[in-house]
MMTF fields as JSON, N, C-alpha, C and O atoms, coordinates in Angstrom:
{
  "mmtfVersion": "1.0.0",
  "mmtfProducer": "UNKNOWN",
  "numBonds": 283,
  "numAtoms": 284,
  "numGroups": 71,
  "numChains": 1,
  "numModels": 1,
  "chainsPerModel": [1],
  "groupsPerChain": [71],
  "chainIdList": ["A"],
  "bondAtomList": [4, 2, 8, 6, 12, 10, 16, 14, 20, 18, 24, 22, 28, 26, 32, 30, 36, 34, 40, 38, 44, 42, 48, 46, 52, 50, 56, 54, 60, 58, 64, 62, 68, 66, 72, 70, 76, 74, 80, 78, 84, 82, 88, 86, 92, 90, 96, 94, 100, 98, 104, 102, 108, 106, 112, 110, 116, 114, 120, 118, 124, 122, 128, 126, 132, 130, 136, 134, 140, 138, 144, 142, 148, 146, 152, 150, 156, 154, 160, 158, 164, 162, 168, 166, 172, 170, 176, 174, 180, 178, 184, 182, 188, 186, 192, 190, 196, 194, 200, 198, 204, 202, 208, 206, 212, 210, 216, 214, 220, 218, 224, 222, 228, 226, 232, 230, 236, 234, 240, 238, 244, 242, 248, 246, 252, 250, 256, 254, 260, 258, 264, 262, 268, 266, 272, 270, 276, 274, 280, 278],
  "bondOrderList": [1, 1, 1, 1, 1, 1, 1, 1, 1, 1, 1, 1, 1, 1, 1, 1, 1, 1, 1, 1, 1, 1, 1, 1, 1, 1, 1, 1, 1, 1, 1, 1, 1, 1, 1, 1, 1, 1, 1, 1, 1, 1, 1, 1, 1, 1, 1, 1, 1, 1, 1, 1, 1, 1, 1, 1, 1, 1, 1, 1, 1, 1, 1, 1, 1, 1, 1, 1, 1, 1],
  "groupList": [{"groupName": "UNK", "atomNameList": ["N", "CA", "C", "O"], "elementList": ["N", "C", "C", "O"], "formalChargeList": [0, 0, 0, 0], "bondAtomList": [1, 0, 2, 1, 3, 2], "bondOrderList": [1, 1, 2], "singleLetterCode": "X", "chemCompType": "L-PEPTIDE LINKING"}],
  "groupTypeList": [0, 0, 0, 0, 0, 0, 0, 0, 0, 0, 0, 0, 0, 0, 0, 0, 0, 0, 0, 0, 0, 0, 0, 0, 0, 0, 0, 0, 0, 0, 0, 0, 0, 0, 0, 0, 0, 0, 0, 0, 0, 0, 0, 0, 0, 0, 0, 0, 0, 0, 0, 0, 0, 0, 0, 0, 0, 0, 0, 0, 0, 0, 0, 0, 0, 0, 0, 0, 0, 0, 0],
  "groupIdList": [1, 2, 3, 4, 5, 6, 7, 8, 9, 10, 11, 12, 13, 14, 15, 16, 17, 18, 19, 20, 21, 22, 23, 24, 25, 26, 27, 28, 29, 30, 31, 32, 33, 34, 35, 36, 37, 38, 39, 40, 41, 42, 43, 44, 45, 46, 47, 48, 49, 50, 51, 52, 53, 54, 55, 56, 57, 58, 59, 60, 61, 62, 63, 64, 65, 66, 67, 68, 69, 70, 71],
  "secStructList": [7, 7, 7, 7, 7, 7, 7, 7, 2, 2, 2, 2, 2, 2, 2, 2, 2, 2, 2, 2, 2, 2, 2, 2, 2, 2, 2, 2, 2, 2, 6, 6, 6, 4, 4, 4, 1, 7, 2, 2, 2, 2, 2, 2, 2, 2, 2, 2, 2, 2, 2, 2, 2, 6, 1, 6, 6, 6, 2, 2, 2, 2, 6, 1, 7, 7, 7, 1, 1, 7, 7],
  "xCoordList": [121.938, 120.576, 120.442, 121.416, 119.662, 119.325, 118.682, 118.169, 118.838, 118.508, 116.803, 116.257, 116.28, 115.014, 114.646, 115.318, 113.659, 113.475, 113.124, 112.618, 113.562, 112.705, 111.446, 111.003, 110.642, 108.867, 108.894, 109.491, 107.892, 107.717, 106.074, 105.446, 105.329, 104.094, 103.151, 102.025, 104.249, 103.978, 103.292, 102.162, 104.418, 104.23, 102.749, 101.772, 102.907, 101.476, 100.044, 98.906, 100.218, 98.961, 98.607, 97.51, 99.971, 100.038, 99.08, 97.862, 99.849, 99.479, 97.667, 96.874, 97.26, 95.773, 94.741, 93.618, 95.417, 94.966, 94.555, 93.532, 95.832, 95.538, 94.447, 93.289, 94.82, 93.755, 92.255, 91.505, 91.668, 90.723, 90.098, 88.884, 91.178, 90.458, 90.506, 90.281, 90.853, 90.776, 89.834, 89.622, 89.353, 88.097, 86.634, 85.657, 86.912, 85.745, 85.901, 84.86, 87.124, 87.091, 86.357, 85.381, 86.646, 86.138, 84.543, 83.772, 84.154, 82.747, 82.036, 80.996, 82.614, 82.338, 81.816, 80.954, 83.133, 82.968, 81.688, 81.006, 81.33, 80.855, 79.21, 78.354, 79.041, 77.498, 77.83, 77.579, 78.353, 78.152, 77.755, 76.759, 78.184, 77.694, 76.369, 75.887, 75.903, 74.603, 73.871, 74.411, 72.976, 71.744, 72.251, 71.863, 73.322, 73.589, 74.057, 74.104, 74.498, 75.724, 75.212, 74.599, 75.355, 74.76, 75.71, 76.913, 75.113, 76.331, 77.244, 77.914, 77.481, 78.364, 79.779, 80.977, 79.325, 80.485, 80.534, 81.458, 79.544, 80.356, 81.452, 82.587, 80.942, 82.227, 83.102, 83.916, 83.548, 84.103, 85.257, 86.472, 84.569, 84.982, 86.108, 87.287, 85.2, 86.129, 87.078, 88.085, 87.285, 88.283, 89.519, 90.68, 88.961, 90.206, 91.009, 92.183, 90.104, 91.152, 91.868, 92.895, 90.709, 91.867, 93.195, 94.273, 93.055, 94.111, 95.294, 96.462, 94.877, 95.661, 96.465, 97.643, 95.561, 96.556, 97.413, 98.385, 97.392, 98.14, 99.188, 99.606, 99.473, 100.406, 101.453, 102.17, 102.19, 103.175, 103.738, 104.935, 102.746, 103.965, 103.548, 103.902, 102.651, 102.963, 104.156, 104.355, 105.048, 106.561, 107.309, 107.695, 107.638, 108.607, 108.022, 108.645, 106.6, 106.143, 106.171, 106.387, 105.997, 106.241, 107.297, 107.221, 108.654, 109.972, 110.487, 111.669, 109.727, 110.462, 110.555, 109.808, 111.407, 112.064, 111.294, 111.596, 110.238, 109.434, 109.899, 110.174, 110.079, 110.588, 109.248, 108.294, 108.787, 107.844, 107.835, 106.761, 108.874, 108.182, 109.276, 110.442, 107.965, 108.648, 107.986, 106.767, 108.423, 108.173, 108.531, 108.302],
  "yCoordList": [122.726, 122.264, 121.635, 121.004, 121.701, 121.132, 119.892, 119.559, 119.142, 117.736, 118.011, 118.942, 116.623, 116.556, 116.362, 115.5, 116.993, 116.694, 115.18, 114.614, 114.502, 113.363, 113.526, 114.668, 112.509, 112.677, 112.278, 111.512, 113.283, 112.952, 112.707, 113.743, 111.602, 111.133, 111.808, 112.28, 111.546, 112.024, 113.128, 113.232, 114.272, 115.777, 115.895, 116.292, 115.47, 115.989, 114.962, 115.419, 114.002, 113.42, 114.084, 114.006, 114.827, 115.64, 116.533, 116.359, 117.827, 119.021, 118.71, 119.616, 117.527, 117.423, 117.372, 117.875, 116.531, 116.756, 117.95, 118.125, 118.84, 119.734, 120.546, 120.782, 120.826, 121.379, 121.194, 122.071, 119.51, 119.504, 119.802, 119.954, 119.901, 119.934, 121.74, 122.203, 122.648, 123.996, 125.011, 126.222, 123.912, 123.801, 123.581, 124.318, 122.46, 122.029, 123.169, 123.815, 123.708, 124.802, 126.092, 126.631, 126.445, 127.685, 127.51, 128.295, 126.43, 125.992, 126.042, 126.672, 125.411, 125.504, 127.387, 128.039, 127.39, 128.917, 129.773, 130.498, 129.743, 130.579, 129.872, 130.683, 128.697, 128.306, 128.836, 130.037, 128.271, 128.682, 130.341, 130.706, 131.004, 132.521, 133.0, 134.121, 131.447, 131.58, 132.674, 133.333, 132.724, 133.919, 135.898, 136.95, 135.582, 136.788, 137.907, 139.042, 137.301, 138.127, 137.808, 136.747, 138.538, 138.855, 137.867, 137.753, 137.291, 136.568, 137.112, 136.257, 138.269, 139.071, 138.992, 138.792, 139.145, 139.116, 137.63, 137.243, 136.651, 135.673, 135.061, 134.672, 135.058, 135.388, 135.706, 135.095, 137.457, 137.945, 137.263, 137.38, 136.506, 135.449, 134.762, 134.735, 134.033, 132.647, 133.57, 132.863, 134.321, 134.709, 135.439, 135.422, 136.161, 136.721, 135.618, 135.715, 134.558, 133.203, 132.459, 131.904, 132.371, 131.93, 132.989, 132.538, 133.656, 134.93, 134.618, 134.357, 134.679, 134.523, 132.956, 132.718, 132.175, 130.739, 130.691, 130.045, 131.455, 131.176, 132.651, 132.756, 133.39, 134.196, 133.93, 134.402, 133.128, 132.98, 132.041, 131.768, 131.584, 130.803, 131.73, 131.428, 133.168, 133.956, 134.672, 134.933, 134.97, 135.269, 135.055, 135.778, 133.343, 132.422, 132.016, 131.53, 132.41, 131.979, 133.206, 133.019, 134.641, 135.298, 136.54, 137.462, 135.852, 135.334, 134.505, 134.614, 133.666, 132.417, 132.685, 133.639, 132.32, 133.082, 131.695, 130.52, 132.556, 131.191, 131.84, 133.036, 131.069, 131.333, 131.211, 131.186, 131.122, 130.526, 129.12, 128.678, 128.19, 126.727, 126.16, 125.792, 126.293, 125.908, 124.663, 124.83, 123.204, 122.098, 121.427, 120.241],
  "zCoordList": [179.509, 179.678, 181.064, 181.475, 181.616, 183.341, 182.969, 181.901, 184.301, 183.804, 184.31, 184.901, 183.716, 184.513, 185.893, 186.458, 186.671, 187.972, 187.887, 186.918, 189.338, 189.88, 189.837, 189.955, 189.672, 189.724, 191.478, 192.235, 191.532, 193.447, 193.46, 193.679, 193.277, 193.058, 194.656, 194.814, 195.54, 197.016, 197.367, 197.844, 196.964, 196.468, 196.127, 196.761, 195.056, 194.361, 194.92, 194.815, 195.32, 195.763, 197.326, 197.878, 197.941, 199.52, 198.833, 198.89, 197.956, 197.397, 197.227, 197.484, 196.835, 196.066, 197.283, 197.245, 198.618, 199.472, 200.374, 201.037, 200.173, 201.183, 200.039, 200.383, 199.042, 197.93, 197.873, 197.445, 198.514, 198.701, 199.997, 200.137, 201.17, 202.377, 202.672, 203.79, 201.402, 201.538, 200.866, 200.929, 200.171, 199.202, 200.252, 200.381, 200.805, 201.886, 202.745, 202.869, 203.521, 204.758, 203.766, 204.289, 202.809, 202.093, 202.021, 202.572, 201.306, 201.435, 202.84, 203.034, 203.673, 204.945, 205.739, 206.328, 205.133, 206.041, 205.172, 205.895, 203.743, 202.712, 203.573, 203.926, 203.75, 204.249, 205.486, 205.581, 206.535, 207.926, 207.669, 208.294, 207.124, 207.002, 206.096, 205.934, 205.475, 205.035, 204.145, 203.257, 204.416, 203.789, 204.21, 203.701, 205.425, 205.954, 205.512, 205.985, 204.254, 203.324, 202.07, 201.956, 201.112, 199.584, 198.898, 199.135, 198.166, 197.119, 196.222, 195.643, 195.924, 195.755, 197.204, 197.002, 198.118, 199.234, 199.543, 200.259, 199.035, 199.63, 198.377, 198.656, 197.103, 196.266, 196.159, 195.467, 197.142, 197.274, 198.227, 198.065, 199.28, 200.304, 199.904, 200.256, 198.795, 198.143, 197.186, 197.171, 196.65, 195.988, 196.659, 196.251, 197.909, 198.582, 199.517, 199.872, 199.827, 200.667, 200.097, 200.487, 197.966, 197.359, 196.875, 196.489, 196.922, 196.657, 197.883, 197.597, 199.021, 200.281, 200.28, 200.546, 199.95, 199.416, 198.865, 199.255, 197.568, 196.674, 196.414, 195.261, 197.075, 197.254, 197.414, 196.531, 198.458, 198.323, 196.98, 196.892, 195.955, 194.886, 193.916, 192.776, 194.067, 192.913, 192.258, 191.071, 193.575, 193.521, 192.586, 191.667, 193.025, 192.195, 190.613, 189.67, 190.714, 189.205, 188.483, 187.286, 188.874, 188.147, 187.629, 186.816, 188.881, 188.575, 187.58, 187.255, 187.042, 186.221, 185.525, 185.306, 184.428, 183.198, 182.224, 182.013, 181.843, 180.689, 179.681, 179.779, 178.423, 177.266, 176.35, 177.129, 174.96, 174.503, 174.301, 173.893, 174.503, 174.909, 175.796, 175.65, 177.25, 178.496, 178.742, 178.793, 178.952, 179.065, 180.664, 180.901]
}
C-alpha cells in the first residue's frame, strides 16, 4: 500500500490562481472579439483553449490505473 501524500495547501491555492487568471484571459479574449463572430465560434473559442490547457494532464490521468474505489 503507498503511503499518503503530504498536503501542499500552496499547490492548490497556486493551481486556483492561475485557474482564475485563465478564465479572465479566455473571457477577455471571447469580448475583445465581440459581436464579430457568432456565438457558436466563440464557444468554440473557449472550449478549444480549454482543451489546449488541459492536455498535457490528460496523459497521466488517463494512464492511471483507477480501480473502482480510488481515494
Amino acid at each position: 500500500m503507498e503511503a499518503p501524500r503530504a498536503s501542499r495547501p500552496w499547490v492548490g491555492i497556486g493551481w486556483m490562481a492561475l485557474t482564475g487568471l485563465f478564465f479572465v484571459c479566455v473571457t477577455g479574449i471571447v469580448r475583445y472579439l465581440g459581436s464579430d463572430i457568432p456565438a457558436a465560434q466563440s464557444a468554440f473559442i473557449r472550449y478549444a483553449i480549454g482543451l489546449v490547457l488541459m492536455a498535457p494532464f490528460l496523459g497521466p490521468l488517463l494512464r492511471a490505473d483507477m480501480s473502482g474505489r480510488t481515494l
